[in-house]
FILO-103622 format. One record per residue (C-alpha): residue number from 1; residue in three letters; z, y, x. Coordinates in pm, 1 decimal. Last residue first. Layout:
[NUM, ALA, [Z, Y, X]]
...
END
This chain:
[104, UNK, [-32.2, 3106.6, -313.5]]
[103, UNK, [-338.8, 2907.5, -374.6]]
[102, UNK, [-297.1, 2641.6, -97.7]]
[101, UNK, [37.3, 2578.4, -210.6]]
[100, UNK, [-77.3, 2547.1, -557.8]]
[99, UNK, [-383.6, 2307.0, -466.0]]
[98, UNK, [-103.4, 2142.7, -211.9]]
[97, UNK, [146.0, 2094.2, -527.8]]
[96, UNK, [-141.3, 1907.0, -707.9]]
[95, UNK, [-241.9, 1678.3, -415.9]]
[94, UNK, [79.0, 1577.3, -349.9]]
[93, UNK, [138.3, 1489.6, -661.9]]
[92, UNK, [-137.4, 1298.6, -709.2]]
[91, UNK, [-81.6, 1127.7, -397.6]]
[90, UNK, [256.9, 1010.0, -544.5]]
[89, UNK, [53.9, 861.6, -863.0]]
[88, UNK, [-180.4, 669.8, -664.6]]
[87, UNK, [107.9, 506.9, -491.3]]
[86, UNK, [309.6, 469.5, -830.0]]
[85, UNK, [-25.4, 309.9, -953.6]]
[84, UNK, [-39.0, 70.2, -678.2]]
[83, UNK, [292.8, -111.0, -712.1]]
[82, UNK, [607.8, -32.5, -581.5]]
[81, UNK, [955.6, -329.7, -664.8]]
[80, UNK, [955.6, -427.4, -353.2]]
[79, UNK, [1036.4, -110.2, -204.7]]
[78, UNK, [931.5, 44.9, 168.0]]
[77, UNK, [651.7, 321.1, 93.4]]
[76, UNK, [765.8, 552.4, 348.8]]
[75, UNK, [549.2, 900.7, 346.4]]
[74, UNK, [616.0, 1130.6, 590.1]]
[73, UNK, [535.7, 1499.5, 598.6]]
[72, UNK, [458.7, 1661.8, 920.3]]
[71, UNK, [573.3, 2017.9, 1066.8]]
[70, UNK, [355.1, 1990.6, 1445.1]]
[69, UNK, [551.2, 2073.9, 1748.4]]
[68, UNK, [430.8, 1769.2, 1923.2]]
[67, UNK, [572.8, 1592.7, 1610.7]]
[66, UNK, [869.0, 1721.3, 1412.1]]
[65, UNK, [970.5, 1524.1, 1142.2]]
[64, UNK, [965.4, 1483.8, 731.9]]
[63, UNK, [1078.8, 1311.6, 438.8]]
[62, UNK, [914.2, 1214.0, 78.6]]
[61, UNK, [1071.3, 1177.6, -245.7]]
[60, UNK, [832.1, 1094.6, -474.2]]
[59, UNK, [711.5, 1268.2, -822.2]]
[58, UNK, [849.3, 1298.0, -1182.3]]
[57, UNK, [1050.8, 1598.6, -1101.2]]
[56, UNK, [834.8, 1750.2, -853.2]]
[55, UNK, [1067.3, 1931.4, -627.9]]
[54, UNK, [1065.2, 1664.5, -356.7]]
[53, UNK, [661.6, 1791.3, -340.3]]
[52, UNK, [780.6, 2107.6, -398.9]]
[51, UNK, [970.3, 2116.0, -55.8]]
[50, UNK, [761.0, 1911.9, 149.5]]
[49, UNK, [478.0, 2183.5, 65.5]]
[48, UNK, [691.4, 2447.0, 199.1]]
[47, UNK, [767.9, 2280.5, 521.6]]
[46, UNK, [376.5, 2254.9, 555.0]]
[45, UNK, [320.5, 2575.6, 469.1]]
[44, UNK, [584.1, 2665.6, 701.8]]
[43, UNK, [440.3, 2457.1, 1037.6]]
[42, UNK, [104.8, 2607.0, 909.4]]
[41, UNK, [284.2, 2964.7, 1004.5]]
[40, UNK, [401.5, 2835.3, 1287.2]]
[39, UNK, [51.9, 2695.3, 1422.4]]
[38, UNK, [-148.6, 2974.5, 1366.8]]
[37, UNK, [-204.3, 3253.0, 1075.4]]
[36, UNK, [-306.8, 2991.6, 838.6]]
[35, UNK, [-646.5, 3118.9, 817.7]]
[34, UNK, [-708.3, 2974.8, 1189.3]]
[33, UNK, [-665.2, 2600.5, 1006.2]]
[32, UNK, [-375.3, 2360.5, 1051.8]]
[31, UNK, [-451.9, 2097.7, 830.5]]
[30, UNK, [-233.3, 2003.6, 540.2]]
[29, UNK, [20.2, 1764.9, 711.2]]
[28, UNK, [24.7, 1399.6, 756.9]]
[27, UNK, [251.4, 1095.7, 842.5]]
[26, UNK, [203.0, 749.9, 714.9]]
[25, UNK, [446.4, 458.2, 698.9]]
[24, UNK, [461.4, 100.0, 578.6]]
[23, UNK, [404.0, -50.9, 892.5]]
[22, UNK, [300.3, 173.9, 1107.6]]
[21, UNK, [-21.3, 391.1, 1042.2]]
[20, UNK, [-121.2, 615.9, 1353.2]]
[19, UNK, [46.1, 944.0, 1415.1]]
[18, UNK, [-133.8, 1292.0, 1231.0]]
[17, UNK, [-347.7, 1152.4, 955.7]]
[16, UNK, [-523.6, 1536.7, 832.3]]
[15, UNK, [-520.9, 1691.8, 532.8]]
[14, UNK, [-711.6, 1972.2, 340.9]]
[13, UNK, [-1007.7, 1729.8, 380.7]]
[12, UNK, [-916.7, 1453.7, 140.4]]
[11, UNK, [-1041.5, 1108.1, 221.1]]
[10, UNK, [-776.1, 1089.9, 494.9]]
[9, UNK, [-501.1, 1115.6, 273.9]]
[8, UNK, [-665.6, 851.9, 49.5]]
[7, UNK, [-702.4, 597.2, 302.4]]
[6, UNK, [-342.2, 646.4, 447.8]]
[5, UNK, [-221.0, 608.8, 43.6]]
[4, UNK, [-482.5, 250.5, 7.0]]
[3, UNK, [-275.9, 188.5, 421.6]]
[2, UNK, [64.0, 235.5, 295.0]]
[1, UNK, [0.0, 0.0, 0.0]]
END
């Protein structure tokens, strides 16, 4: 399941896959592009994206980390009891709070 979210991460061109798939983990971020005002400021919209994400009342609960100075949001998906649409769902909501993110 962590590689069908990894896939659709990657087929989405606001984000980027930043460390390689392990196990049942994926890290991304919304890509760091010059419009962002440089890597600190993407480091916040990142941070800020983690934040509604966790927000979202019917959503996941995802962490994050630091990597190479980079903001990134992990994804575990760990429990027995997941199946595909709760993966599809969590991407949703990532994708929806980006698009709002993105817009603000």
């Amino acid at each position: 399941m962590a590689e069908a979210f990894e896939k659709m991460v990657k087929a989405d061109e606001r984000f980027e896959v930043i460390a390689d798939r392990k196990f049942a983990l994926v890290c991304f971020r919304l890509r760091s592009h010059d419009k962002f005002g440089g890597n600190k400021a993407a480091n916040q919209l990142n941070q800020h994206l983690l934040e509604e994400v966790n927000a979202a009342t019917a959503g996941p609960y995802m962490s994050s980390a630091n990597v190479g100075g980079m903001f990134i949001l992990r994804c575990a998906i760990g429990s027995t009891l997941t199946e595909d649409h709760h993966i599809r769902d969590a991407w949703k909501v990532v994708q929806d709070q980006a698009t709002i993110v993105l817009r603000n």
